[in-house]
Predicted model as a PDB file, atoms N, CA, C, CB and O in Angstrom, pLDDT in the B-factor column:
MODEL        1                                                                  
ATOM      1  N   UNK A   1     -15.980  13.102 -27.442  1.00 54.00           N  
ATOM      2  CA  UNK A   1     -15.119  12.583 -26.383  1.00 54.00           C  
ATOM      3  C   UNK A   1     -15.977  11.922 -25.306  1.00 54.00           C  
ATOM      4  CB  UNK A   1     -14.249  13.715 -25.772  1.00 54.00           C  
ATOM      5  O   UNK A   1     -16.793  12.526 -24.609  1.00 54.00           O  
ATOM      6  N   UNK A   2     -15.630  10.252 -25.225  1.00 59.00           N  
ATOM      7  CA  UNK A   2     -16.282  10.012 -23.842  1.00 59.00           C  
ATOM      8  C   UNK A   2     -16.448  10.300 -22.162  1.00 59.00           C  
ATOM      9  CB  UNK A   2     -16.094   9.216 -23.831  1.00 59.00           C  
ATOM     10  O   UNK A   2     -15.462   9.891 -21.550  1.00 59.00           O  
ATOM     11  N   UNK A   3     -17.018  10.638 -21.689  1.00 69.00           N  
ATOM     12  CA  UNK A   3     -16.614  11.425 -20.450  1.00 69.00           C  
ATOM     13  C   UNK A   3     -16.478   9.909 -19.445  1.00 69.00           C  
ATOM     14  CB  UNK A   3     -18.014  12.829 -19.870  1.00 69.00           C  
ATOM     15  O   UNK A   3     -15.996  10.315 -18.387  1.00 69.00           O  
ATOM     16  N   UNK A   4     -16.605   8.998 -19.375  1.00 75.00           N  
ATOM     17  CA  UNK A   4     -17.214   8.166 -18.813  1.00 75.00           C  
ATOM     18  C   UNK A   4     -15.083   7.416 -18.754  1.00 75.00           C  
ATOM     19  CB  UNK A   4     -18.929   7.380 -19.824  1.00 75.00           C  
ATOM     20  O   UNK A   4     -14.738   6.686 -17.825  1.00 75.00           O  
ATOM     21  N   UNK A   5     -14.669   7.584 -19.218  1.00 75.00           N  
ATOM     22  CA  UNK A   5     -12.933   7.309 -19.798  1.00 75.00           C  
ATOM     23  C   UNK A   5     -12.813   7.465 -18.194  1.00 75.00           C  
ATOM     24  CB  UNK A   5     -11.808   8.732 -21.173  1.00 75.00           C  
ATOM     25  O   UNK A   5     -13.276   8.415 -17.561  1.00 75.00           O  
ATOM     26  N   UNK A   6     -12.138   6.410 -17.667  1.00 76.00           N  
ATOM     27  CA  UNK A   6     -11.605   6.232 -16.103  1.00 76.00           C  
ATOM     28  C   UNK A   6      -9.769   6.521 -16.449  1.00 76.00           C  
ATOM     29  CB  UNK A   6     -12.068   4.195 -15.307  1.00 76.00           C  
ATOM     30  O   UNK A   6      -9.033   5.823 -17.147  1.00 76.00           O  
ATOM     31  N   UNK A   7      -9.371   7.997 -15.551  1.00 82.00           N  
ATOM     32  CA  UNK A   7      -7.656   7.779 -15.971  1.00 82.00           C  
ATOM     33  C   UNK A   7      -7.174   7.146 -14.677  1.00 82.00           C  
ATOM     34  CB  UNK A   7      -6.625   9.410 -16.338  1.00 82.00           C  
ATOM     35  O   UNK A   7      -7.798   7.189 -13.616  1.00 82.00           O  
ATOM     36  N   UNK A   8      -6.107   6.607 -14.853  1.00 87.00           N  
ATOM     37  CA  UNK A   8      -5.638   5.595 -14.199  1.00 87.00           C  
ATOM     38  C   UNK A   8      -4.497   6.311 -13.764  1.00 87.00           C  
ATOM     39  CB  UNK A   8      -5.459   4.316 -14.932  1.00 87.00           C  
ATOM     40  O   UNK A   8      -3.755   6.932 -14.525  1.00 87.00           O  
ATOM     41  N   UNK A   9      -4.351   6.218 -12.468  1.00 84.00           N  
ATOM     42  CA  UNK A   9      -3.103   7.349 -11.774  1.00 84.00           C  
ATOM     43  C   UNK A   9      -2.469   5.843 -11.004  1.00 84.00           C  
ATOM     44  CB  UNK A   9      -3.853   9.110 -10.283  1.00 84.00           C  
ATOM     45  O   UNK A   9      -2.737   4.843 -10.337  1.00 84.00           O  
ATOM     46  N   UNK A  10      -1.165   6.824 -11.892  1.00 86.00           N  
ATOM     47  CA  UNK A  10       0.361   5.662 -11.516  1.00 86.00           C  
ATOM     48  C   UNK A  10       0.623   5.467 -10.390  1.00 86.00           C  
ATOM     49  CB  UNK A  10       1.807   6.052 -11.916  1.00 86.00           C  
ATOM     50  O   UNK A  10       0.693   6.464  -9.671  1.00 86.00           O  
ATOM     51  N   UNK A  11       0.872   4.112  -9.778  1.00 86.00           N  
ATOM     52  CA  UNK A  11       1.121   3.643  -8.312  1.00 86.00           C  
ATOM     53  C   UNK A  11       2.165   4.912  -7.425  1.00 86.00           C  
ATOM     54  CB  UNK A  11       2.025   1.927  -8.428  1.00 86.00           C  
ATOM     55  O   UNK A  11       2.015   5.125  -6.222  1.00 86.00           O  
ATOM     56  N   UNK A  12       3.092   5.574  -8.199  1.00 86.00           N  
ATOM     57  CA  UNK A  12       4.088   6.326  -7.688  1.00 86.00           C  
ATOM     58  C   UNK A  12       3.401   7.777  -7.121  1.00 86.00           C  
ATOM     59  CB  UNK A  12       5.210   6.502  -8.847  1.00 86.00           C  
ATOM     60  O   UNK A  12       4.120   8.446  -6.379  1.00 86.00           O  
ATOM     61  N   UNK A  13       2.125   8.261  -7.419  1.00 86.00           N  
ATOM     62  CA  UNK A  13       1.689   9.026  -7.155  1.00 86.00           C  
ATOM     63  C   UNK A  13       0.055   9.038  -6.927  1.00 86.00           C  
ATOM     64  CB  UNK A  13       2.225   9.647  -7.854  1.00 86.00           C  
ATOM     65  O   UNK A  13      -0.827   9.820  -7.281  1.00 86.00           O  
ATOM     66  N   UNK A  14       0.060   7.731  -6.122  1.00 92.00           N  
ATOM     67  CA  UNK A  14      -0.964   7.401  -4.969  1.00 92.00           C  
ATOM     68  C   UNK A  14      -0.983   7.976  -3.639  1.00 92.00           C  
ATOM     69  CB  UNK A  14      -0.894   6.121  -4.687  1.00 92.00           C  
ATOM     70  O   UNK A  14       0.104   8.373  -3.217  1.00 92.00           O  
ATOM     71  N   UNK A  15      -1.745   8.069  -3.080  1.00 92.00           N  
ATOM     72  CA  UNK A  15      -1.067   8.107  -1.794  1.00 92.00           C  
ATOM     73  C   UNK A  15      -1.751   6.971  -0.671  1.00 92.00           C  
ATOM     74  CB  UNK A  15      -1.189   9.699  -1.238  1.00 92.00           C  
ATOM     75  O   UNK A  15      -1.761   7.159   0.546  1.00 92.00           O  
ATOM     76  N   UNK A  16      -2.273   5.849  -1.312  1.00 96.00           N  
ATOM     77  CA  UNK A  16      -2.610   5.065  -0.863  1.00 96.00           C  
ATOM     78  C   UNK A  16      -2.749   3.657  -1.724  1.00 96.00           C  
ATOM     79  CB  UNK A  16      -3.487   5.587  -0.356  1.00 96.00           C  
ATOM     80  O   UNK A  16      -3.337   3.663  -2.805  1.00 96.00           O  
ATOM     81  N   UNK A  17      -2.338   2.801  -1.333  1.00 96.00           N  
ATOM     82  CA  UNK A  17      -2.220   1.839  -1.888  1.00 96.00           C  
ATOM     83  C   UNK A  17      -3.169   0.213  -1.545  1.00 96.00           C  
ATOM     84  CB  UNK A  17      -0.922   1.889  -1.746  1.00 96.00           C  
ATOM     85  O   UNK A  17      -3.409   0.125  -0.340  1.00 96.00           O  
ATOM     86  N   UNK A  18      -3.501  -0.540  -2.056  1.00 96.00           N  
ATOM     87  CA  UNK A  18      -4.550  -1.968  -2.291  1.00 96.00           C  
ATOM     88  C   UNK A  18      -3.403  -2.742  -1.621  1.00 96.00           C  
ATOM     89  CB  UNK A  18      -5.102  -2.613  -4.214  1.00 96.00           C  
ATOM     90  O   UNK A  18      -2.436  -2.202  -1.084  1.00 96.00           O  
ATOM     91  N   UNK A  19      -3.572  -3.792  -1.692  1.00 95.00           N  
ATOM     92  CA  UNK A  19      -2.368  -4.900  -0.747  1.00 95.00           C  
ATOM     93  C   UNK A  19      -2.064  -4.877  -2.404  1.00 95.00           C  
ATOM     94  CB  UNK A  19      -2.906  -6.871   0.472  1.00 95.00           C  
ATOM     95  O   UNK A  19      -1.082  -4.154  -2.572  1.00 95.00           O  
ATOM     96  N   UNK A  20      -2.392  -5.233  -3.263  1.00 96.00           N  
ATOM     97  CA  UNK A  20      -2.010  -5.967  -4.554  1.00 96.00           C  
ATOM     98  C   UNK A  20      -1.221  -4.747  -5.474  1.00 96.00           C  
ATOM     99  CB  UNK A  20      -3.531  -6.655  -5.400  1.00 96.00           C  
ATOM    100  O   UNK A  20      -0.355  -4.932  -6.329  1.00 96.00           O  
ATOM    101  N   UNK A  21      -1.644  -3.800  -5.143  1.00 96.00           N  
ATOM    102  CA  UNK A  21      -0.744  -2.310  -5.632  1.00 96.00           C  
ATOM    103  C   UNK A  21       0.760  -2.658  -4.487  1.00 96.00           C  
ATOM    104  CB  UNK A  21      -1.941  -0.247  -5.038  1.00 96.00           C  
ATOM    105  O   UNK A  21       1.934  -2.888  -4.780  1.00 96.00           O  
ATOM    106  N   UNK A  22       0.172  -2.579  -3.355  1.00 96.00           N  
ATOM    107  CA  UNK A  22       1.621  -2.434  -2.835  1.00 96.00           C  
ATOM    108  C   UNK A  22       2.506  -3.271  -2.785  1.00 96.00           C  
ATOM    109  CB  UNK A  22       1.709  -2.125  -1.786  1.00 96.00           C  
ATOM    110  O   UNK A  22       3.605  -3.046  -2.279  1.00 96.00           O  
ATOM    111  N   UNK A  23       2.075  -4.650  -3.437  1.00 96.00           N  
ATOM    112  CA  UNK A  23       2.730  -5.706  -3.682  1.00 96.00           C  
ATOM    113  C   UNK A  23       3.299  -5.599  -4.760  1.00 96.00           C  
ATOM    114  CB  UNK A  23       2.115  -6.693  -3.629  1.00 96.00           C  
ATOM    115  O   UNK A  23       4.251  -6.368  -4.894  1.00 96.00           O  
ATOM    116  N   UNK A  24       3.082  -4.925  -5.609  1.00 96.00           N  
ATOM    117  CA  UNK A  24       3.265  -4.975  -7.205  1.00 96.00           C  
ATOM    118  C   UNK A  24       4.552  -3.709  -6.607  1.00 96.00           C  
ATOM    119  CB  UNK A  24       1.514  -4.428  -8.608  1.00 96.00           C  
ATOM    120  O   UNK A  24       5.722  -4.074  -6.719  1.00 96.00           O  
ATOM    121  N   UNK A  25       4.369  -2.722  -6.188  1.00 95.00           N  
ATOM    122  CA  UNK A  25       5.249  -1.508  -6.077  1.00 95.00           C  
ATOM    123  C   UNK A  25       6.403  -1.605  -5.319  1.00 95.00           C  
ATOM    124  CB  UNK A  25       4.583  -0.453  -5.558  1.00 95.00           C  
ATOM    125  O   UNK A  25       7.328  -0.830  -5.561  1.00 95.00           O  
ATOM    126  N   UNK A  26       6.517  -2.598  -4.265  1.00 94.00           N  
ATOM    127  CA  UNK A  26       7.366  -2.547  -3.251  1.00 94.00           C  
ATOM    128  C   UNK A  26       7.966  -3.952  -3.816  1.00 94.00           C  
ATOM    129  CB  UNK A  26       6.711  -2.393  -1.657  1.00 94.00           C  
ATOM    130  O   UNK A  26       9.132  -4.288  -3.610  1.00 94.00           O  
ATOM    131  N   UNK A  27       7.178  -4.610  -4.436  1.00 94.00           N  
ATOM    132  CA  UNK A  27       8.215  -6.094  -4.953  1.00 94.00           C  
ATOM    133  C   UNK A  27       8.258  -7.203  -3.825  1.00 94.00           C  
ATOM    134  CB  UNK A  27      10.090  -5.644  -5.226  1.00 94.00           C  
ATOM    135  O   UNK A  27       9.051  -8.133  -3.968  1.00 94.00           O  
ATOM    136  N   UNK A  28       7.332  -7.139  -2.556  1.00 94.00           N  
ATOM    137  CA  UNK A  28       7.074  -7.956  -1.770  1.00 94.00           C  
ATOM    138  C   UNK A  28       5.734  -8.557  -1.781  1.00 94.00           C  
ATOM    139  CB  UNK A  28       7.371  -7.479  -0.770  1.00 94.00           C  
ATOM    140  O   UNK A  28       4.915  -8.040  -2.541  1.00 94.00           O  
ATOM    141  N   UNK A  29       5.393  -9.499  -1.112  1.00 96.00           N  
ATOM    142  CA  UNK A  29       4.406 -10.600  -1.156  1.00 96.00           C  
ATOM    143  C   UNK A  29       3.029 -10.239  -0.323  1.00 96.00           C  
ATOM    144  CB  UNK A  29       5.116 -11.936  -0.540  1.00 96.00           C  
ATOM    145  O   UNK A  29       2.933 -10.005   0.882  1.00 96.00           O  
ATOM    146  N   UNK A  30       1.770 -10.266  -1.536  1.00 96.00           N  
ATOM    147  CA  UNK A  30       0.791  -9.861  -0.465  1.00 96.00           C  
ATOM    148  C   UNK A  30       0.718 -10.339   1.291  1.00 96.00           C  
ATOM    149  CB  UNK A  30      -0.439 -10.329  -1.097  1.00 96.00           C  
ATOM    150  O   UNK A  30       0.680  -9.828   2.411  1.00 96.00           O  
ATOM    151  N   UNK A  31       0.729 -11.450   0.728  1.00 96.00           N  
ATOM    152  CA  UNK A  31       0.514 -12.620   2.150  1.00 96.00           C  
ATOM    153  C   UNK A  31       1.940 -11.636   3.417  1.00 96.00           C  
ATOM    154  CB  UNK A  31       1.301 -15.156   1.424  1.00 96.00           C  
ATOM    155  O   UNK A  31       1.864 -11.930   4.610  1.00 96.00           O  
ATOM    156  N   UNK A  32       2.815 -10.818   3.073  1.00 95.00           N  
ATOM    157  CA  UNK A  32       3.799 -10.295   4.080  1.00 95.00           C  
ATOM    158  C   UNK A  32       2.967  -8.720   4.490  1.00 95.00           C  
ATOM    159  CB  UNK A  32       5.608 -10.127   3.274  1.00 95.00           C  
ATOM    160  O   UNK A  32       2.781  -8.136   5.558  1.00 95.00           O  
ATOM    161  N   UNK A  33       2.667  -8.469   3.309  1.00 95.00           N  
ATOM    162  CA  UNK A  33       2.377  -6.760   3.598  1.00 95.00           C  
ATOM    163  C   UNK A  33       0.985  -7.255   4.610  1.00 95.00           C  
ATOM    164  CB  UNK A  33       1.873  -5.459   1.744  1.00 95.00           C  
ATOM    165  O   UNK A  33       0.889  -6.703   5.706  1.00 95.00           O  
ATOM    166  N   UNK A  34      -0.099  -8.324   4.197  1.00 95.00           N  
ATOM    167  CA  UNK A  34      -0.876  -8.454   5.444  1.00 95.00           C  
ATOM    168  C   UNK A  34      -0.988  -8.955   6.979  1.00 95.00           C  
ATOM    169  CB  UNK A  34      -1.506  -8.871   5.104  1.00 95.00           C  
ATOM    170  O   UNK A  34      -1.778  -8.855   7.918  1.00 95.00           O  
ATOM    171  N   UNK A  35       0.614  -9.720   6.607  1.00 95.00           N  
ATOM    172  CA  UNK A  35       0.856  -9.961   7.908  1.00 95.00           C  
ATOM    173  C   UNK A  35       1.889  -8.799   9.249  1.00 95.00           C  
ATOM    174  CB  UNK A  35       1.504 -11.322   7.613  1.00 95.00           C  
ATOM    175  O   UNK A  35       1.923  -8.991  10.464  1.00 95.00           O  
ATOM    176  N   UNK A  36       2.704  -7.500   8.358  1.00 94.00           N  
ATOM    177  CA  UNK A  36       3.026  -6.638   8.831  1.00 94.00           C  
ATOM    178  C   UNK A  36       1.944  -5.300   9.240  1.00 94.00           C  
ATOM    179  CB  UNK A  36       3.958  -6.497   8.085  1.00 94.00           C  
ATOM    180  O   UNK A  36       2.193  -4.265   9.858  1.00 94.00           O  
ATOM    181  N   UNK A  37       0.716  -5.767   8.652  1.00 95.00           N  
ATOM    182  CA  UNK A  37      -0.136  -4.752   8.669  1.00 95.00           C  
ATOM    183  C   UNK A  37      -1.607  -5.335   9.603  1.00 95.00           C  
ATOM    184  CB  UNK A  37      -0.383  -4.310   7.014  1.00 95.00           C  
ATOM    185  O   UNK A  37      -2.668  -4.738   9.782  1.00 95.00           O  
ATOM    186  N   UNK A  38      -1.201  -6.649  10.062  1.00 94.00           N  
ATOM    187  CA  UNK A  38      -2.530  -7.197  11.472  1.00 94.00           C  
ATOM    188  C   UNK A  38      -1.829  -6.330  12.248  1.00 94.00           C  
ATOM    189  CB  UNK A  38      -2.705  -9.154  12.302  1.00 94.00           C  
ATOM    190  O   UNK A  38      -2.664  -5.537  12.682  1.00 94.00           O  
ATOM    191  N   UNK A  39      -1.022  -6.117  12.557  1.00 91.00           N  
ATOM    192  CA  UNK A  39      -0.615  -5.332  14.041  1.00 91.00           C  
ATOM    193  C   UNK A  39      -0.979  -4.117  14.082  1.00 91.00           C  
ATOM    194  CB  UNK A  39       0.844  -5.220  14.407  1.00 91.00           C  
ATOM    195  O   UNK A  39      -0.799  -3.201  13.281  1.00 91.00           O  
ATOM    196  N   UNK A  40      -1.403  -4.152  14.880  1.00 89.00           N  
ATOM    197  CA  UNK A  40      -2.054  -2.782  15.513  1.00 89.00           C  
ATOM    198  C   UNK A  40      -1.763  -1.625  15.804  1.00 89.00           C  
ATOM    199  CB  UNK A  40      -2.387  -2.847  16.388  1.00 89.00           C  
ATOM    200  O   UNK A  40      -2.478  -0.682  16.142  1.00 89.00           O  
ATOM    201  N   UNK A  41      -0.069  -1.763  15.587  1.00 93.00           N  
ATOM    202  CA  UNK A  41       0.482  -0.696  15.748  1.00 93.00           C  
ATOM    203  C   UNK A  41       1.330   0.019  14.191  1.00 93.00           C  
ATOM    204  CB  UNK A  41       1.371  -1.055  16.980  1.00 93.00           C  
ATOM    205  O   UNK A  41       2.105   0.961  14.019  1.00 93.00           O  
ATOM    206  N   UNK A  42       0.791  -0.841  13.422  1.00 94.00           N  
ATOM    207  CA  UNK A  42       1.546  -0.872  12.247  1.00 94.00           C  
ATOM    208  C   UNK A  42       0.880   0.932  11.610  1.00 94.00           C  
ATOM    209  CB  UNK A  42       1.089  -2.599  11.143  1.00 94.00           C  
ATOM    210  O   UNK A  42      -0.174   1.540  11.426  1.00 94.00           O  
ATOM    211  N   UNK A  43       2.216   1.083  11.505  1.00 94.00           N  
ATOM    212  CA  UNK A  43       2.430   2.924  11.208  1.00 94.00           C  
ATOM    213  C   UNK A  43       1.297   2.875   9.612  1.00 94.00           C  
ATOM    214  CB  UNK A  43       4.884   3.601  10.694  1.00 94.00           C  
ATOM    215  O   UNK A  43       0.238   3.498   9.533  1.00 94.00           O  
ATOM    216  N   UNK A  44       1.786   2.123   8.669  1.00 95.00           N  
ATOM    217  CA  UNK A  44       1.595   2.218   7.353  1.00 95.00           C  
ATOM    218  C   UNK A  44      -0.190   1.353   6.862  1.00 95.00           C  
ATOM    219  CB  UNK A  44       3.141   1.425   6.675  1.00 95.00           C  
ATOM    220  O   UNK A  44      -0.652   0.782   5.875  1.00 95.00           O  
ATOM    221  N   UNK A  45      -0.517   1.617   7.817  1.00 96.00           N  
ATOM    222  CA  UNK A  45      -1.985   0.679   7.459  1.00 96.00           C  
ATOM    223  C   UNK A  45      -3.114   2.016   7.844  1.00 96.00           C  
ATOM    224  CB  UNK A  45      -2.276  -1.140   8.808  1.00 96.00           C  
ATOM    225  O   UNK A  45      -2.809   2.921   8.620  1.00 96.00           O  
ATOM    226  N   UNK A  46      -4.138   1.942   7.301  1.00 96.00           N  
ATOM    227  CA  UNK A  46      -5.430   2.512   7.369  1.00 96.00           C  
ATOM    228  C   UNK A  46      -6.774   1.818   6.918  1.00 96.00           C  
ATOM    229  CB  UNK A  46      -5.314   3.604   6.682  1.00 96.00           C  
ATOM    230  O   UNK A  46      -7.099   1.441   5.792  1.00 96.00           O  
ATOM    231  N   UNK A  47      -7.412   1.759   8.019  1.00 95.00           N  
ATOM    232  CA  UNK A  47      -8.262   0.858   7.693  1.00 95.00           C  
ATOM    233  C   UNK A  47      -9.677   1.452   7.412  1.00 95.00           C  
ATOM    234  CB  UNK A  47      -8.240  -0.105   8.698  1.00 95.00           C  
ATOM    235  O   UNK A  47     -10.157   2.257   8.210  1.00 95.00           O  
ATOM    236  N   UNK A  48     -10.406   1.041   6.203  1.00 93.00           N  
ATOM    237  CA  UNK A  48     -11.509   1.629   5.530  1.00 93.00           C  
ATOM    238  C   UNK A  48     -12.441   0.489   5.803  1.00 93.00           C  
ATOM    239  CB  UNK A  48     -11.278   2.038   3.947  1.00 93.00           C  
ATOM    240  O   UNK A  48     -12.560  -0.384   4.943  1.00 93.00           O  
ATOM    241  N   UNK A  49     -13.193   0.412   7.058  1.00 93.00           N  
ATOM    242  CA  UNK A  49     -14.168  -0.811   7.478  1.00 93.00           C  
ATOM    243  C   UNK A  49     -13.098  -2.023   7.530  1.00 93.00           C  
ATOM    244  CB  UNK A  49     -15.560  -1.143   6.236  1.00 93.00           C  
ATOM    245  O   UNK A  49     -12.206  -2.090   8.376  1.00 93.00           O  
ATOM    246  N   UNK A  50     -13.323  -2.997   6.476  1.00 92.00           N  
ATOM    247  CA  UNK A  50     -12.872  -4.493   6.510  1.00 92.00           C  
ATOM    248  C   UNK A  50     -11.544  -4.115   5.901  1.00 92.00           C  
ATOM    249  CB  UNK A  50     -13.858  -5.734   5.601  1.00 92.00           C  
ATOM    250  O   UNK A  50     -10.607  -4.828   6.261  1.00 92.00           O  
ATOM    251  N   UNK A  51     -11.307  -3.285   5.178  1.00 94.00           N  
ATOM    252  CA  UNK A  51     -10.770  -2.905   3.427  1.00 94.00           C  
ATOM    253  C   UNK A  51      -9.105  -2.225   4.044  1.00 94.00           C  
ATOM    254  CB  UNK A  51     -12.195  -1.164   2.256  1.00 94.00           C  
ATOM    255  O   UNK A  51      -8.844  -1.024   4.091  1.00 94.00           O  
ATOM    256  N   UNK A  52      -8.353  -3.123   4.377  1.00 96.00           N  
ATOM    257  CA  UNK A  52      -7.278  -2.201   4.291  1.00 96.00           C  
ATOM    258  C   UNK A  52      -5.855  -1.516   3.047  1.00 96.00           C  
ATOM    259  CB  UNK A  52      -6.803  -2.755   5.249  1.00 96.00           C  
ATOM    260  O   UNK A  52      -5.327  -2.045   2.069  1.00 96.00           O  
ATOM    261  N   UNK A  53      -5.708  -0.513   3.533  1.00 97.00           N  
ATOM    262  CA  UNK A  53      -5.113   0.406   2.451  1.00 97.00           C  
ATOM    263  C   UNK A  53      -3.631   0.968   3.397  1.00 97.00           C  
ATOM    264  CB  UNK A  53      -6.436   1.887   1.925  1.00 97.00           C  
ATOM    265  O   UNK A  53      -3.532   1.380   4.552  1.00 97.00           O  
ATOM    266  N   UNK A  54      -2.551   0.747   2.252  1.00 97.00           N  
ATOM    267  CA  UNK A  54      -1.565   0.782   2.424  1.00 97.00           C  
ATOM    268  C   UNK A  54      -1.190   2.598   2.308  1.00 97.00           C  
ATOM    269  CB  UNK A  54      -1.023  -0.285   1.549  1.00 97.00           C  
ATOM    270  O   UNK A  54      -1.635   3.165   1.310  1.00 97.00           O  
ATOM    271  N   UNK A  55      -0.473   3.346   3.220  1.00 97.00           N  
ATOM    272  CA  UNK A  55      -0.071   4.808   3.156  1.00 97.00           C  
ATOM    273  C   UNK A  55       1.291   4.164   2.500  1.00 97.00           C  
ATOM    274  CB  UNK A  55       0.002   5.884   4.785  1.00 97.00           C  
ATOM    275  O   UNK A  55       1.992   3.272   2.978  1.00 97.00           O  
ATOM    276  N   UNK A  56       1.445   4.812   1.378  1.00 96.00           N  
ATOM    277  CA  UNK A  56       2.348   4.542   0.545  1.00 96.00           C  
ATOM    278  C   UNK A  56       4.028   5.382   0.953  1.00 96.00           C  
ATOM    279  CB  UNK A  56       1.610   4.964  -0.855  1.00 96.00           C  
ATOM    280  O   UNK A  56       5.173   4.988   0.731  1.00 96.00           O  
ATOM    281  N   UNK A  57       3.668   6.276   1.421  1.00 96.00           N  
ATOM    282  CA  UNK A  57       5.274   7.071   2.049  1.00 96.00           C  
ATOM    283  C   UNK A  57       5.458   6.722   3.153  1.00 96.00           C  
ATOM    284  CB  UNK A  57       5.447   8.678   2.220  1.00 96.00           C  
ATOM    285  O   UNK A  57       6.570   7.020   3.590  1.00 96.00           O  
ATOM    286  N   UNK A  58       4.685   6.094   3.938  1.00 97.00           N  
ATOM    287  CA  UNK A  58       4.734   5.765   5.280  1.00 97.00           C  
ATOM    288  C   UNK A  58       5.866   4.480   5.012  1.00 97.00           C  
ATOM    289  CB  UNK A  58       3.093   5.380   6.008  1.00 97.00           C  
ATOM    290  O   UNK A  58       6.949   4.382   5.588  1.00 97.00           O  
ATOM    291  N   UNK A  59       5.351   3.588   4.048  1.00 96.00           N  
ATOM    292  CA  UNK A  59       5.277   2.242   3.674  1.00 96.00           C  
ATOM    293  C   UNK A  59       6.805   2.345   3.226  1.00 96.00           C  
ATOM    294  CB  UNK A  59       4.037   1.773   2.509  1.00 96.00           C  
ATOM    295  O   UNK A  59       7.536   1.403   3.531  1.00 96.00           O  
ATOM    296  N   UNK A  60       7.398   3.551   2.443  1.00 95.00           N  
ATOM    297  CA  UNK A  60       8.271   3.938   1.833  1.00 95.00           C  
ATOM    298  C   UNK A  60       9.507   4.082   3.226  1.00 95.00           C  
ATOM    299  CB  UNK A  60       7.733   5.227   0.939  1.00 95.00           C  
ATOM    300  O   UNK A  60      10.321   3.160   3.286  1.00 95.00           O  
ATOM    301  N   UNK A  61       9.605   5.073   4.161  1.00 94.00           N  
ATOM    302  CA  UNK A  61       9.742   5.202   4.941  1.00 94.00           C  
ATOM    303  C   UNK A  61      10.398   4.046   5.690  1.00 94.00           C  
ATOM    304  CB  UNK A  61       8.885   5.662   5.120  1.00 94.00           C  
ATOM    305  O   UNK A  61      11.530   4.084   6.172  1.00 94.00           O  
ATOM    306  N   UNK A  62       9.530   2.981   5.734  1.00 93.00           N  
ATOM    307  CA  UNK A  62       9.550   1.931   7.146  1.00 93.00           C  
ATOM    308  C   UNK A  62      10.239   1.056   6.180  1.00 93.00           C  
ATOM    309  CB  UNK A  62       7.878   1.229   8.060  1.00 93.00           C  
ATOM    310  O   UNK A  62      10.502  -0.027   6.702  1.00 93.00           O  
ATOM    311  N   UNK A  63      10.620   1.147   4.963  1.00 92.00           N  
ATOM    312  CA  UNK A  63      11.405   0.070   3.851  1.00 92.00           C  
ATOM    313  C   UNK A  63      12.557   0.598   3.726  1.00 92.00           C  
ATOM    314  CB  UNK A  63      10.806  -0.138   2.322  1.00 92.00           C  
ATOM    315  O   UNK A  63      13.511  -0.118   3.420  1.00 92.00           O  
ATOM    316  N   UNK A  64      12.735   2.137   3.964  1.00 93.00           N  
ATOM    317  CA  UNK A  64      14.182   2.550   4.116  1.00 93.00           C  
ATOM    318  C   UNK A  64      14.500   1.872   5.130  1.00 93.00           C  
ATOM    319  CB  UNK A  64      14.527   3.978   4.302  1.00 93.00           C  
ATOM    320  O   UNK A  64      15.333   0.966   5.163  1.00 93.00           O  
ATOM    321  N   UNK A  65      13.663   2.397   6.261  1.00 92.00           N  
ATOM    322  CA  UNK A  65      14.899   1.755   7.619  1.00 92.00           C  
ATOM    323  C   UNK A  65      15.237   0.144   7.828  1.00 92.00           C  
ATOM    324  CB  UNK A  65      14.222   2.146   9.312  1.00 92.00           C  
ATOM    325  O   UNK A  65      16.218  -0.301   8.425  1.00 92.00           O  
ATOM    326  N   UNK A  66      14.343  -0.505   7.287  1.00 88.00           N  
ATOM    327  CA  UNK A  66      14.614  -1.763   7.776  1.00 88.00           C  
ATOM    328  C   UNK A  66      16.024  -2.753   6.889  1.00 88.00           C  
ATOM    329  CB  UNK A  66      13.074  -2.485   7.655  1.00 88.00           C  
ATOM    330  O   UNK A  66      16.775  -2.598   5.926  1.00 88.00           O  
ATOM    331  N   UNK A  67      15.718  -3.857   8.028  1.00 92.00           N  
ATOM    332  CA  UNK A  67      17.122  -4.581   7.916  1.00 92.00           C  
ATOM    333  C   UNK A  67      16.385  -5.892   6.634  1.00 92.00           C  
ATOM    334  CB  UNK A  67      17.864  -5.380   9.928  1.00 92.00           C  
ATOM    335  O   UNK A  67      16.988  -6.336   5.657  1.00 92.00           O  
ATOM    336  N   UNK A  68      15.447  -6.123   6.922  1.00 89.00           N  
ATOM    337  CA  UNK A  68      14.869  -7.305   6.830  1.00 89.00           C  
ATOM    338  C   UNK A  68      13.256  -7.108   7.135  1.00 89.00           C  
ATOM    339  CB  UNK A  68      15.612  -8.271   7.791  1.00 89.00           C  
ATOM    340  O   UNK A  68      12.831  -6.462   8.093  1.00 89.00           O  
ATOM    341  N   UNK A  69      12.337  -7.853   6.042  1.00 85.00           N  
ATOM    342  CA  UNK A  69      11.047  -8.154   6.511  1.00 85.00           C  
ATOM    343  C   UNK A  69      10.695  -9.329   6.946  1.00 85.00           C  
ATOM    344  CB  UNK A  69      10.260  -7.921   5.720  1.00 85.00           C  
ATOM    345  O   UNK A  69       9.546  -9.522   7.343  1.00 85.00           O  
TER     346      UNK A  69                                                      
ENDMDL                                                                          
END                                                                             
């Protein structure tokens, strides 16, 4: 058995998400999730240096309530 085998854990049970994961999961457009996520106050962003990463229940959350992105 190779040990070296990378398993790949399903977007639904991340708890953090790539712009291109959360684009793929939420069915909206990178170019939106980075423009809801420059703001500074944006609940669902975490930033790893340059590298930002989407909190996926947060993200979940703020897609229930809204009217519109």
């Amino acid at each position: 058995m190779d040990r070296r085998v990378k398993k790949e854990v399903p977007l639904w049970e991340k708890s953090y998400l790539t712009l291109e994961e959360a684009a793929l999961y939420f069915g909206i457009g990178q170019a939106k999730l980075r423009e809801l996520t420059n703001d500074e106050n944006c609940p669902f962003v975490l930033w790893n240096g340059t590298k930002r990463l989407i909190k996926r229940r947060k993200l979940d959350e703020f897609m229930d309530k809204a009217y519109s992105i």
